[in-house]
C-alpha positions as protocol buffer text, in pm:
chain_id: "A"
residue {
  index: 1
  type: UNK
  ca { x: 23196 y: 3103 z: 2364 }
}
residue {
  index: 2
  type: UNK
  ca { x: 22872 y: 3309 z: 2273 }
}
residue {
  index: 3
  type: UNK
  ca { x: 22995 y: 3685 z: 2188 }
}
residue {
  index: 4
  type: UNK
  ca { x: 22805 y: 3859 z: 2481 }
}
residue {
  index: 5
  type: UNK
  ca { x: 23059 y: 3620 z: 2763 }
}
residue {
  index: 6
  type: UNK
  ca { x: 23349 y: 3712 z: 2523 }
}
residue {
  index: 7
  type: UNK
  ca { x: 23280 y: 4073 z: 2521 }
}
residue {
  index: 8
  type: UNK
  ca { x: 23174 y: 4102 z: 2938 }
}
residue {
  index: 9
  type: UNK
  ca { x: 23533 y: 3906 z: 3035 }
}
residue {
  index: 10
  type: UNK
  ca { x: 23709 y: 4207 z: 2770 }
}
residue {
  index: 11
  type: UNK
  ca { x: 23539 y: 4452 z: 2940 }
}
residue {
  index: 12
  type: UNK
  ca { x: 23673 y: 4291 z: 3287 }
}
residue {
  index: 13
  type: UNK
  ca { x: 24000 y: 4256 z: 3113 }
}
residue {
  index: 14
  type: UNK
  ca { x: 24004 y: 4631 z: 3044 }
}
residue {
  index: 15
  type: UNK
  ca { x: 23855 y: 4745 z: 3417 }
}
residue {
  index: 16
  type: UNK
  ca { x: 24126 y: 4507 z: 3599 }
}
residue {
  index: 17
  type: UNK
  ca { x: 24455 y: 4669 z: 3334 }
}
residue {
  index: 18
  type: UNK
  ca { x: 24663 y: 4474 z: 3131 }
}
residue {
  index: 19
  type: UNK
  ca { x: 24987 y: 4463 z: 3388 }
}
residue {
  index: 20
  type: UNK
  ca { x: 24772 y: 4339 z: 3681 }
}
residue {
  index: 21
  type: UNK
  ca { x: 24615 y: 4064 z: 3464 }
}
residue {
  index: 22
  type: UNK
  ca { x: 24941 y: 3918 z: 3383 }
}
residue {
  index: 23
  type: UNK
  ca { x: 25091 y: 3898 z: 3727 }
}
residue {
  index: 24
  type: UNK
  ca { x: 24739 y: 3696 z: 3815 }
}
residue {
  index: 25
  type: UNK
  ca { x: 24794 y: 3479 z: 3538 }
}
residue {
  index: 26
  type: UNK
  ca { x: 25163 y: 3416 z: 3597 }
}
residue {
  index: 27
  type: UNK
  ca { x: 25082 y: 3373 z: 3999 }
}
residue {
  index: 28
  type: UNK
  ca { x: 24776 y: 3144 z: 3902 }
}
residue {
  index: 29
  type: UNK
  ca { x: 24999 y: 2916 z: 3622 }
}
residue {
  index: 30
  type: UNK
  ca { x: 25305 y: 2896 z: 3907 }
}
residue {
  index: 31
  type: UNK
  ca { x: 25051 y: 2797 z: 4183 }
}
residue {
  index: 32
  type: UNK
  ca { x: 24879 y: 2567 z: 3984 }
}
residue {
  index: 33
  type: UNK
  ca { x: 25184 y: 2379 z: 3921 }
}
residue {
  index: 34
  type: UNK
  ca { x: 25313 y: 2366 z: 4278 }
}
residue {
  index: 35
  type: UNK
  ca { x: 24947 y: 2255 z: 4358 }
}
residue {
  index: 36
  type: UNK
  ca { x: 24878 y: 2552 z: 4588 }
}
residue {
  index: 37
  type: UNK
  ca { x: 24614 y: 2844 z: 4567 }
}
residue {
  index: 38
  type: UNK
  ca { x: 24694 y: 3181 z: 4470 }
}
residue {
  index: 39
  type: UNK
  ca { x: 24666 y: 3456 z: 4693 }
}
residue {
  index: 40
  type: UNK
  ca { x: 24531 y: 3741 z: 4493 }
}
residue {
  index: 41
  type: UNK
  ca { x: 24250 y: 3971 z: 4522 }
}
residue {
  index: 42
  type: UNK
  ca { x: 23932 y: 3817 z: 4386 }
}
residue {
  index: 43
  type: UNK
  ca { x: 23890 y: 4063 z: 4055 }
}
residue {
  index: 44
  type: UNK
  ca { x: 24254 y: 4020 z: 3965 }
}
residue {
  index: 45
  type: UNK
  ca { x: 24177 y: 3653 z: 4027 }
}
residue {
  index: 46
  type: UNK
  ca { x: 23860 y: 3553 z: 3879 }
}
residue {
  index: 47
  type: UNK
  ca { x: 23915 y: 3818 z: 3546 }
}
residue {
  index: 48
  type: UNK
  ca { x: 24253 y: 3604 z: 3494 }
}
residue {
  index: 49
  type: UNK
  ca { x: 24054 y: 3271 z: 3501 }
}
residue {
  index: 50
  type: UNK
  ca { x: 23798 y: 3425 z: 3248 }
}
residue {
  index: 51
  type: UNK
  ca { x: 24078 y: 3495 z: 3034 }
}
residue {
  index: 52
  type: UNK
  ca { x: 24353 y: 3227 z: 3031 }
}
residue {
  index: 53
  type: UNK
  ca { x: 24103 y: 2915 z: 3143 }
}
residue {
  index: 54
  type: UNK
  ca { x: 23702 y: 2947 z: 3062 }
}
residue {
  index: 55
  type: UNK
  ca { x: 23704 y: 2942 z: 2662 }
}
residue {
  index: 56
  type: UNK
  ca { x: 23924 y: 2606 z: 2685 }
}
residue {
  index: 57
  type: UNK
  ca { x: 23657 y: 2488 z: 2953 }
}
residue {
  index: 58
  type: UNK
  ca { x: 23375 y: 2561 z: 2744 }
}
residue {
  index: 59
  type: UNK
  ca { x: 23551 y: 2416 z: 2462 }
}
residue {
  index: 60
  type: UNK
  ca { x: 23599 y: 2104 z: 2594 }
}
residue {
  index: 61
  type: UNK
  ca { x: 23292 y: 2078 z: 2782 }
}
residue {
  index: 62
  type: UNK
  ca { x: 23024 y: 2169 z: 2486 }
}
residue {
  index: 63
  type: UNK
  ca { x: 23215 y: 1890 z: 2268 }
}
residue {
  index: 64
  type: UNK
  ca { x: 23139 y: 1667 z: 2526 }
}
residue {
  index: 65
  type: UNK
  ca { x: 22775 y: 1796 z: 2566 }
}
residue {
  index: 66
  type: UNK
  ca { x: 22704 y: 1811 z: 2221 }
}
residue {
  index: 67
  type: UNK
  ca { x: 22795 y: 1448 z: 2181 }
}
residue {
  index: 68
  type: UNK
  ca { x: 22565 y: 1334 z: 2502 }
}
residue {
  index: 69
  type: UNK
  ca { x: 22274 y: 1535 z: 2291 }
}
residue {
  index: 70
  type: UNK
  ca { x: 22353 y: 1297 z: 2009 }
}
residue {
  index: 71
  type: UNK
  ca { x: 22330 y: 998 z: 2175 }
}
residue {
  index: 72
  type: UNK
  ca { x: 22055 y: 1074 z: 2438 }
}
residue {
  index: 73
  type: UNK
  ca { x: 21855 y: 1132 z: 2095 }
}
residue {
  index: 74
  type: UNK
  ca { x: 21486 y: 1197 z: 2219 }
}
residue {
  index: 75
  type: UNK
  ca { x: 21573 y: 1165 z: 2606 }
}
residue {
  index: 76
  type: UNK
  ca { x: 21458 y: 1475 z: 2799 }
}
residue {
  index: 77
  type: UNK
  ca { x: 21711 y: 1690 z: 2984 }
}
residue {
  index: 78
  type: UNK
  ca { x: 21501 y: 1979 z: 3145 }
}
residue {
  index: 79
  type: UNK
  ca { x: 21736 y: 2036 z: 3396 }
}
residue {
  index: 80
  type: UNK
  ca { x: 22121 y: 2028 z: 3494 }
}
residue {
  index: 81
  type: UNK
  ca { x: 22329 y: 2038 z: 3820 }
}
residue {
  index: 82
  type: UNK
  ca { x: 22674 y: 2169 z: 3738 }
}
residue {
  index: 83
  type: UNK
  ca { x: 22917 y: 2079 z: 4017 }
}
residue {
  index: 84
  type: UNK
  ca { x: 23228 y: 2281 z: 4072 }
}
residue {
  index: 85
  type: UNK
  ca { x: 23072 y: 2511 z: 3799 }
}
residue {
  index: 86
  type: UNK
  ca { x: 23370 y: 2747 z: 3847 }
}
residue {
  index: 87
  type: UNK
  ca { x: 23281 y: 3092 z: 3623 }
}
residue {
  index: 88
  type: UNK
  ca { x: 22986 y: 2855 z: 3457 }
}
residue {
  index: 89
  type: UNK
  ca { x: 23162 y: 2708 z: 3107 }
}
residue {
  index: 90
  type: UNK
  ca { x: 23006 y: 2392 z: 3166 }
}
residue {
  index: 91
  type: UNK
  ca { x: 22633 y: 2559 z: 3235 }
}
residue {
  index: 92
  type: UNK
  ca { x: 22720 y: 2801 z: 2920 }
}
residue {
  index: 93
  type: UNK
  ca { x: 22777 y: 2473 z: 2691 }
}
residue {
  index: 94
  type: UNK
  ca { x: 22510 y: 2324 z: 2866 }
}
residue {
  index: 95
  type: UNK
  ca { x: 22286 y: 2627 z: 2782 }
}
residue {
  index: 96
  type: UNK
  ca { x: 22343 y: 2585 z: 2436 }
}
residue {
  index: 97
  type: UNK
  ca { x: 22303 y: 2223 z: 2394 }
}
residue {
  index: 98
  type: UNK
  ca { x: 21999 y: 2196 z: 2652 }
}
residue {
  index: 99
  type: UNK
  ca { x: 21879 y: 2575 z: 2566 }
}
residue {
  index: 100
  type: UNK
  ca { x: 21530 y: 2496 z: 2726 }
}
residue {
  index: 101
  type: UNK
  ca { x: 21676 y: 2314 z: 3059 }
}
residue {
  index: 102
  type: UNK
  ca { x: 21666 y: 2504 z: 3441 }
}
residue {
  index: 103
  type: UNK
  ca { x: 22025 y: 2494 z: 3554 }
}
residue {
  index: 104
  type: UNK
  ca { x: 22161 y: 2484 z: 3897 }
}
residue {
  index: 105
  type: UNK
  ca { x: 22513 y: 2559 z: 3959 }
}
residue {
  index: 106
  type: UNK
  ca { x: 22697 y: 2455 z: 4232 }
}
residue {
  index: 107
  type: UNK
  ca { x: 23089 y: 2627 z: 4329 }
}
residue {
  index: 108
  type: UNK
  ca { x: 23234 y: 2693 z: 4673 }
}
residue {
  index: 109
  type: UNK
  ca { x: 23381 y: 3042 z: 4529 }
}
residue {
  index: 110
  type: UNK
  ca { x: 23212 y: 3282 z: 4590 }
}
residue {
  index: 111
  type: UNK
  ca { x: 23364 y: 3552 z: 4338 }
}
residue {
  index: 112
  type: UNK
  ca { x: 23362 y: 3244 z: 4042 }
}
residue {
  index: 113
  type: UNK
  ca { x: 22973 y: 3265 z: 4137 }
}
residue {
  index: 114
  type: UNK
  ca { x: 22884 y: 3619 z: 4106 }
}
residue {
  index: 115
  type: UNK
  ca { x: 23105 y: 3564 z: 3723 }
}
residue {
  index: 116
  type: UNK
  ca { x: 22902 y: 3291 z: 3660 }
}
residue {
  index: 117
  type: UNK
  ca { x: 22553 y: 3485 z: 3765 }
}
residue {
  index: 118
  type: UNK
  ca { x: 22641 y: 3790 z: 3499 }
}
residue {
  index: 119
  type: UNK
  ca { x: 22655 y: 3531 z: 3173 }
}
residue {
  index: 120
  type: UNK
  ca { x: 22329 y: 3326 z: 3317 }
}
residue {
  index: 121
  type: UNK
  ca { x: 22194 y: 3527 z: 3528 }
}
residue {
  index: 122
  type: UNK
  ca { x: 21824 y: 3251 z: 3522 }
}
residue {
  index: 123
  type: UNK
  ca { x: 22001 y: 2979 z: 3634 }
}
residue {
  index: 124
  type: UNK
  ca { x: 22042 y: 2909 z: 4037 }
}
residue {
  index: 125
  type: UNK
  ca { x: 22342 y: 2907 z: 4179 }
}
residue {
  index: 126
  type: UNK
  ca { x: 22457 y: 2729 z: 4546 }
}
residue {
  index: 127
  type: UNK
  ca { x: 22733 y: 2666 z: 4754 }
}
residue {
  index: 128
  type: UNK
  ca { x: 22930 y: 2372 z: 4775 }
}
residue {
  index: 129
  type: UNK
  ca { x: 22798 y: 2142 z: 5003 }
}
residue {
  index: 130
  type: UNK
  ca { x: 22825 y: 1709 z: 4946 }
}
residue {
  index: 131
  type: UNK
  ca { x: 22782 y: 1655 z: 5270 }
}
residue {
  index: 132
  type: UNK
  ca { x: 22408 y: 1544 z: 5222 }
}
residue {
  index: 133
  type: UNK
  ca { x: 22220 y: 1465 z: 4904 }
}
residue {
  index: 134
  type: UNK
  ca { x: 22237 y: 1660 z: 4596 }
}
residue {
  index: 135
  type: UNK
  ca { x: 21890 y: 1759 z: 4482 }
}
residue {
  index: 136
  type: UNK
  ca { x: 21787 y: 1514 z: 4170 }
}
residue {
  index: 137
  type: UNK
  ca { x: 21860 y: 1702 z: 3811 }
}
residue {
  index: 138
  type: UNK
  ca { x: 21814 y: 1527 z: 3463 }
}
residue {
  index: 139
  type: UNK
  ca { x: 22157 y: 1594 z: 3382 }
}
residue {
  index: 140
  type: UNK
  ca { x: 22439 y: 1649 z: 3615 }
}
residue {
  index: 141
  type: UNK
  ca { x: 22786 y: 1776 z: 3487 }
}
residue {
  index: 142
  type: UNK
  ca { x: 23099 y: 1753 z: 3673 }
}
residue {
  index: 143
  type: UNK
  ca { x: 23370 y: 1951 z: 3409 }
}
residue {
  index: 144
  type: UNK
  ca { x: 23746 y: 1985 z: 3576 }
}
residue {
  index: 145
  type: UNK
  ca { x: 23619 y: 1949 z: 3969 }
}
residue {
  index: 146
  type: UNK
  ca { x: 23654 y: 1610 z: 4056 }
}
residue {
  index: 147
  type: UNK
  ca { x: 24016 y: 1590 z: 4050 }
}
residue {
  index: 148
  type: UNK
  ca { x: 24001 y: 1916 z: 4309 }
}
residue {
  index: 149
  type: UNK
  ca { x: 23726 y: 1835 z: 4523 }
}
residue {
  index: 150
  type: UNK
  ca { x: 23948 y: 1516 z: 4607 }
}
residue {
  index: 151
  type: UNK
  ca { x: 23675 y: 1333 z: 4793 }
}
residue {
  index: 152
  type: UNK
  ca { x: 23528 y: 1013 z: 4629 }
}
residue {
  index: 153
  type: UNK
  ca { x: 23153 y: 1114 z: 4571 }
}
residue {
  index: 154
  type: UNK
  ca { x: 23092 y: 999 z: 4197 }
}
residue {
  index: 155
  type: UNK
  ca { x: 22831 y: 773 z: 4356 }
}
residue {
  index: 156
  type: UNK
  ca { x: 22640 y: 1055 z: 4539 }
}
residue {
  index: 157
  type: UNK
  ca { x: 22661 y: 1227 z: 4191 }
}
residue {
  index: 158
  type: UNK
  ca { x: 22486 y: 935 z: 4036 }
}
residue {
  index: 159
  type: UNK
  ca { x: 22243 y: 901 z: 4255 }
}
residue {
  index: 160
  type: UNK
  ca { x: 22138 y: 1265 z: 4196 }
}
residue {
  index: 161
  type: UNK
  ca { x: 22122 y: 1224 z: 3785 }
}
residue {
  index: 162
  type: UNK
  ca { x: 21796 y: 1062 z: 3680 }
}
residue {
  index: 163
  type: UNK
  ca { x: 21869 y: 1070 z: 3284 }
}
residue {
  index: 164
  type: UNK
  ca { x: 22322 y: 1072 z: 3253 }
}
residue {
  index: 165
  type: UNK
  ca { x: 22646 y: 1179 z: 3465 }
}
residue {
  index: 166
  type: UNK
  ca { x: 22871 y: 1369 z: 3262 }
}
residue {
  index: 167
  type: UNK
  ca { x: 23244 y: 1365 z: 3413 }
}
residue {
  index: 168
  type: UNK
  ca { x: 23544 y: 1575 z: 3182 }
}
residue {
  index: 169
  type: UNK
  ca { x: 23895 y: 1604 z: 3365 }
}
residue {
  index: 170
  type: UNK
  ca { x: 24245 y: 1741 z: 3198 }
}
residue {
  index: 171
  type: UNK
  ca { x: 24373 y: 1504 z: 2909 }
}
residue {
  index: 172
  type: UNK
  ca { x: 24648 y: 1388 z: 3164 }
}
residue {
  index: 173
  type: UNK
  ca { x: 24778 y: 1057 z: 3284 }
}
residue {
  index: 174
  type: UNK
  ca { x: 24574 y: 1141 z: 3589 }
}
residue {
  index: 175
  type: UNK
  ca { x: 24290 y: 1299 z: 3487 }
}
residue {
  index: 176
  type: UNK
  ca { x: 24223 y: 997 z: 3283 }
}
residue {
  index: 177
  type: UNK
  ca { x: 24318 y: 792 z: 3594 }
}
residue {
  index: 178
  type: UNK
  ca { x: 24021 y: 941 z: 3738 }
}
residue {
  index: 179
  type: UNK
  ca { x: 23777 y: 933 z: 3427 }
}
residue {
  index: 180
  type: UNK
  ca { x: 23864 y: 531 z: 3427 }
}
residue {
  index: 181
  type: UNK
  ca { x: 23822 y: 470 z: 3805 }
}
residue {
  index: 182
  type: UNK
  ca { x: 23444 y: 650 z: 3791 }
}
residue {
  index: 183
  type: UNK
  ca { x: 23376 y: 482 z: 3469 }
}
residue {
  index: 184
  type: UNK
  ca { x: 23449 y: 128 z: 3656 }
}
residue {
  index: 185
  type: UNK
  ca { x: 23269 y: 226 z: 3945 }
}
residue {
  index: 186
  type: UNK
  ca { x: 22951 y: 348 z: 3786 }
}
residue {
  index: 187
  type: UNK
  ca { x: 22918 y: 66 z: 3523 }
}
residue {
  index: 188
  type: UNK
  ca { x: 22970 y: -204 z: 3805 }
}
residue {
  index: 189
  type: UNK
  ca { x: 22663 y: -12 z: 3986 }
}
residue {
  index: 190
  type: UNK
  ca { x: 22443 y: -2 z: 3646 }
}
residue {
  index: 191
  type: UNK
  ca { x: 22537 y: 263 z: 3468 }
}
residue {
  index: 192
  type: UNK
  ca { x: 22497 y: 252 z: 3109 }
}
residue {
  index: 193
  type: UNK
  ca { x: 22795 y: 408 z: 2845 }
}
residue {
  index: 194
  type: UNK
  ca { x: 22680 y: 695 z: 2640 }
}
residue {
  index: 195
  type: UNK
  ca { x: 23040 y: 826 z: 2537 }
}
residue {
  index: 196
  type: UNK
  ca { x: 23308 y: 777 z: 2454 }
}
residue {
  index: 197
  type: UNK
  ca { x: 23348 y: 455 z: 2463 }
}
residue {
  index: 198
  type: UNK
  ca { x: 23162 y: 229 z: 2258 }
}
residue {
  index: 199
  type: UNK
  ca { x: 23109 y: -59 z: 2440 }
}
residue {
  index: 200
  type: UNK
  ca { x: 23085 y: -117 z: 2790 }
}
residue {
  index: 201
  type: UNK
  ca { x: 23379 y: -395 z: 2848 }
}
residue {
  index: 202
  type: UNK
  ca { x: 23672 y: -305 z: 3052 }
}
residue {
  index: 203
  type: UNK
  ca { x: 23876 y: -35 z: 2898 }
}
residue {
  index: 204
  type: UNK
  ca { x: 24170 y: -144 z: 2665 }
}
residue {
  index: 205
  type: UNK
  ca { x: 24410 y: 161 z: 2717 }
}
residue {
  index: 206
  type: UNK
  ca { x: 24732 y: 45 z: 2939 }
}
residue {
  index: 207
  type: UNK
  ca { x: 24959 y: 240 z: 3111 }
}
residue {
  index: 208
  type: UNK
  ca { x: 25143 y: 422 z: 3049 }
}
residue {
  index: 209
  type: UNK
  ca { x: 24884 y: 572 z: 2716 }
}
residue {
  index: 210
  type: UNK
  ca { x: 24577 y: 742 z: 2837 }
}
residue {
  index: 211
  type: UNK
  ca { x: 24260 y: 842 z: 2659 }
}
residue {
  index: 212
  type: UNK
  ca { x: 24195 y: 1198 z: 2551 }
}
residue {
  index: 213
  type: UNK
  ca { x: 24070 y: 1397 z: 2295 }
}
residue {
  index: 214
  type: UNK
  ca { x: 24096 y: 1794 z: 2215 }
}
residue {
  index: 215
  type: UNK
  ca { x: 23915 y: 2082 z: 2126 }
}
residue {
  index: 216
  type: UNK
  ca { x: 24044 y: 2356 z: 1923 }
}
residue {
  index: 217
  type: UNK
  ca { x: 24017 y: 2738 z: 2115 }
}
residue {
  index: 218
  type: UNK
  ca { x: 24046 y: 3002 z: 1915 }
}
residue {
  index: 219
  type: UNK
  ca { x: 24259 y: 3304 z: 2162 }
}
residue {
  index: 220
  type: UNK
  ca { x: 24137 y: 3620 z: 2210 }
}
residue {
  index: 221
  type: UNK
  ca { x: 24381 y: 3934 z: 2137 }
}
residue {
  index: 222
  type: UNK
  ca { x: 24348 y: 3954 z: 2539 }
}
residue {
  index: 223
  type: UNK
  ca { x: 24419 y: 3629 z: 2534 }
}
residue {
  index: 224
  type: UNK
  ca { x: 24719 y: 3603 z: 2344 }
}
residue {
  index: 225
  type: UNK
  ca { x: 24917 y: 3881 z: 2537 }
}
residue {
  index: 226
  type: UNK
  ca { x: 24884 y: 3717 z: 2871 }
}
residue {
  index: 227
  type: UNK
  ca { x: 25009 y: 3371 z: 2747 }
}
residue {
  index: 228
  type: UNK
  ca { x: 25267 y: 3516 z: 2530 }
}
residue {
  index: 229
  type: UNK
  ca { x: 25130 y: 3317 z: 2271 }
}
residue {
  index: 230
  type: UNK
  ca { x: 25225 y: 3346 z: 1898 }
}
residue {
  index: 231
  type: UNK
  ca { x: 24958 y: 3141 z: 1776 }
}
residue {
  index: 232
  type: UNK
  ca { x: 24602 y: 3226 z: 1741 }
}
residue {
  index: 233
  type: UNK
  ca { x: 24473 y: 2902 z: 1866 }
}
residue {
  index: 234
  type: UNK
  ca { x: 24539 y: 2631 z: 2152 }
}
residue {
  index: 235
  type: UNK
  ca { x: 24424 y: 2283 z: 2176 }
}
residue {
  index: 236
  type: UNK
  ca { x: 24238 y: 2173 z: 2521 }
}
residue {
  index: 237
  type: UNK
  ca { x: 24333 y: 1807 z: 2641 }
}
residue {
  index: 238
  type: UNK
  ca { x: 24052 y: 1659 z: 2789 }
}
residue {
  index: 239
  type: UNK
  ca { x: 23916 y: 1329 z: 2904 }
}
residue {
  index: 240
  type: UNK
  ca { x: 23597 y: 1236 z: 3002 }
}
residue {
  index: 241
  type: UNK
  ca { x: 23254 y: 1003 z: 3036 }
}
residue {
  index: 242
  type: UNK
  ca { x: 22915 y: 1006 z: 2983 }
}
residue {
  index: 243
  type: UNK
  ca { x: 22750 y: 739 z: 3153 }
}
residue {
  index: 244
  type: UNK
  ca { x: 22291 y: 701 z: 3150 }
}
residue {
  index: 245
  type: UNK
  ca { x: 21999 y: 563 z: 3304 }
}
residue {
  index: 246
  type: UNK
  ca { x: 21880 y: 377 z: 2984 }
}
residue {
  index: 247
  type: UNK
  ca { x: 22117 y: 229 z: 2718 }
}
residue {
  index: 248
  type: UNK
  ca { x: 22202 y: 418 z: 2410 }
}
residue {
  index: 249
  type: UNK
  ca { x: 22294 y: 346 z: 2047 }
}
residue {
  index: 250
  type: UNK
  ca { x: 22717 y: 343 z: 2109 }
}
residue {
  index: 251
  type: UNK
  ca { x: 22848 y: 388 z: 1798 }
}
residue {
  index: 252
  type: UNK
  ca { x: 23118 y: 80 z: 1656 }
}
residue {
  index: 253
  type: UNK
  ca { x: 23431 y: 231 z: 1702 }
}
residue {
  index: 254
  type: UNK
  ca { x: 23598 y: 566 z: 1831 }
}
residue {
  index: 255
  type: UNK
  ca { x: 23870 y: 753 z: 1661 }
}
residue {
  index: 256
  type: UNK
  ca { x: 24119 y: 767 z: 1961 }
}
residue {
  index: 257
  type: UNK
  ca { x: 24462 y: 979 z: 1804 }
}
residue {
  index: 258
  type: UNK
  ca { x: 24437 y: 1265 z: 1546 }
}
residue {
  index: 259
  type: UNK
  ca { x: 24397 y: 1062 z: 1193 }
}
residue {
  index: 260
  type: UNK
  ca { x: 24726 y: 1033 z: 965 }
}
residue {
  index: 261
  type: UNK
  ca { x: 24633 y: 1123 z: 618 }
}
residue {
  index: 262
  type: UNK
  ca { x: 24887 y: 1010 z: 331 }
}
residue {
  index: 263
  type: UNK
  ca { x: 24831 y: 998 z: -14 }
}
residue {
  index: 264
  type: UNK
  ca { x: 24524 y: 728 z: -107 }
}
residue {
  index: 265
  type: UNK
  ca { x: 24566 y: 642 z: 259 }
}
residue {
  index: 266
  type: UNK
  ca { x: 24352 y: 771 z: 604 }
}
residue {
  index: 267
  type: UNK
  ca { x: 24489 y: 599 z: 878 }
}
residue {
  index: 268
  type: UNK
  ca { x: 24253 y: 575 z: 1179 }
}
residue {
  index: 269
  type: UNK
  ca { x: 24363 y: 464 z: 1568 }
}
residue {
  index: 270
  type: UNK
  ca { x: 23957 y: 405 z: 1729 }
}
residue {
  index: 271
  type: UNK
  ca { x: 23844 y: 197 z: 2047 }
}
residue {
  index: 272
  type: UNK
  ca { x: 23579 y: -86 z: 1942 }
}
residue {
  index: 273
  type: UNK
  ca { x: 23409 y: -311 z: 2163 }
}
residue {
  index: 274
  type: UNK
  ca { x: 23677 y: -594 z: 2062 }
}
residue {
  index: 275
  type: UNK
  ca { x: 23949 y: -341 z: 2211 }
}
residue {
  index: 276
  type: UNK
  ca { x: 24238 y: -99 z: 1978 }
}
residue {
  index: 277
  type: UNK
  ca { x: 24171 y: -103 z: 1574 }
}
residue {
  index: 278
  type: UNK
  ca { x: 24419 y: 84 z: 1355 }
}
residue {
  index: 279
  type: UNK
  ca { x: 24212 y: 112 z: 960 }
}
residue {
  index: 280
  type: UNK
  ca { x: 24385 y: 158 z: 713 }
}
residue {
  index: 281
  type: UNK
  ca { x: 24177 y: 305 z: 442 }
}
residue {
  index: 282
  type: UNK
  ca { x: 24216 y: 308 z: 117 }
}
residue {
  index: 283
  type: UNK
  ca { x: 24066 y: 521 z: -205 }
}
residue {
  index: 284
  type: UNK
  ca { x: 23983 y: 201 z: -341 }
}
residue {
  index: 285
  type: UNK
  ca { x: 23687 y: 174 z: -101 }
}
residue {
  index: 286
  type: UNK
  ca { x: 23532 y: 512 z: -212 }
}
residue {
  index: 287
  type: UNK
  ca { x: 23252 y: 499 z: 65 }
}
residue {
  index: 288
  type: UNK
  ca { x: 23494 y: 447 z: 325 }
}
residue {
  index: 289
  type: UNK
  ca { x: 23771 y: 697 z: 175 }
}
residue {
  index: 290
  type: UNK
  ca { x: 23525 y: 988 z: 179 }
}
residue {
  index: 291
  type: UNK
  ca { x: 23376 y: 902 z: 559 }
}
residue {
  index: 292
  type: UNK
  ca { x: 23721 y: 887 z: 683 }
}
residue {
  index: 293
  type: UNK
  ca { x: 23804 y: 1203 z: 548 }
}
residue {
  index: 294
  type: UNK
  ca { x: 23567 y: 1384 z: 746 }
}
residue {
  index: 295
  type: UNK
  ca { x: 23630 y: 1222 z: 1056 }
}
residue {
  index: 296
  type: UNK
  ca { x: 23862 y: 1413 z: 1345 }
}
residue {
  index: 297
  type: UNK
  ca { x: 24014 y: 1277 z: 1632 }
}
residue {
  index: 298
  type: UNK
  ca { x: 23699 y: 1205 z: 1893 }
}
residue {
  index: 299
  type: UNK
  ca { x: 23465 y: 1116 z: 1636 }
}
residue {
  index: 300
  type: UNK
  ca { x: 23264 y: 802 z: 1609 }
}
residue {
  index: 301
  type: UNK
  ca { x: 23368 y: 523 z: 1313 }
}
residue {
  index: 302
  type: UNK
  ca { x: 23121 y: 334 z: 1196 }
}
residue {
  index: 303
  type: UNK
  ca { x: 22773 y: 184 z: 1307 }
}
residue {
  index: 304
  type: UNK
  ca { x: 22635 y: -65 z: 1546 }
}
């Protein structure tokens, strides 16, 4: 995340106190898992978020965002609607992939607002209301929220995106559960694919496998003592979609699992538009040798 977010949720860190942080984080994990809500004062509350939750939020989300740039290519995005922008990771990724859009964000918490305000304090932030329209936004985000707002409304959120809907959810069984059911639904009403996929045919993945990817988060010393982590470094499941007005150049295939690399040997699981691939590839096609080298699990493979 930029440095001046990283050093503001320290210096929250240090005002809240290392032993009160910890039982919010422990109380948040436990709830979480029971699928309840916390009851803990808001600063203990929010600062724990901003510790154990927003950098792997804004890591997954500004992968995601940084491919739509790619593909939208020259399509304008002067302005976003983040919904359920929580502490604003997805309008901080958004900020630095779309530096010159307005941004609205839009999160029923009142405390994850006023977070949100001190790391972008010129974008416009609003309670959570889908009960009428949405006002219309070139780019409208939707980054873990779905899955809690529980209500079907990836329609209404369509209708208020006049260049792409962008739609991230945990790399779980049923996050991805969700990312499939608004991918059907939107394509069906006209959507065009932007990412991941690369074609716009129904997906290939069965049950009980599920489509994710993962962004590597690099933990904070802060970090690090909350989770009782001994490693420096987590890796954020995520799923998503990226759907647009107008088509887009979809790449030929997807790298869908981590590459294997063995000795003269990449081996490559991607999603094409004739379903699952596994390449094998070889040194003895150089080209292809040195391309797969480079390429990480969520990158594209090859061209149209």
């Amino acid at each position: 995340m930029p440095p001046h977010v990283m050093r503001a949720i320290e210096e929250r860190a240090e005002a809240v106190g290392f032993a009160a942080l910890k039982r919010a984080a422990t109380a948040m994990s436990e709830a979480y898992r029971d699928g309840r809500i916390a009851r803990l004062p808001d600063a203990e509350r929010t600062t724990a978020y901003l510790v154990t939750r927003m950098p792997a939020s804004y890591a997954a989300a500004y992968a995601v965002l940084r491919e739509v740039r790619h593909r939208l290519g020259t399509k304008t995005v002067a302005s976003v609607l983040d919904i359920g922008a929580g502490t604003g990771a997805a309008s901080l990724a958004a900020r630095a992939c779309f530096p010159d859009a307005a941004i609205t964000m839009v999160e029923r918490d009142a405390a994850f607002v006023d977070a949100a305000r001190q790391f972008l304090p010129d974008a416009v932030g609003r309670t959570l209301d889908l009960s009428g329209r949405l006002p219309p936004h070139d780019l409208v985000v939707a980054a873990y929220s779905l899955g809690e707002i529980r209500e079907p409304v990836a329609k209404q959120l369509w209708q208020s995106a006049r260049v792409a809907l962008v739609v991230i959810e945990p790399g779980t069984p049923q996050g991805f559960s969700l990312i499939r059911g608004v991918r059907a639904e939107l394509l069906e009403a006209g959507a065009q694919m932007v990412a991941p996929c690369p074609a716009e045919t129904p997906c290939p993945i069965v049950d009980p496998d599920w489509c994710h990817f993962a962004a590597r988060v690099e933990r904070s010393s802060i970090h690090r003592r909350v989770k009782d982590a001994e490693l420096g470094y987590e890796d954020e499941k995520y799923s998503y979609v990226a759907l647009a007005r107008e088509a887009v150049a979809l790449p030929a295939g997807r790298v869908v699992r981590r590459p294997q690399q063995r000795p003269g040997l990449i081996v490559l699981e991607t999603c094409t538009a004739g379903g699952l691939r596994t390449e094998r590839v070889t040194k003895r096609d150089r080209e292809a040798f040195r391309a797969a080298r480079k390429r990480s699990w969520g990158d594209d493979w090859g061209t149209v």
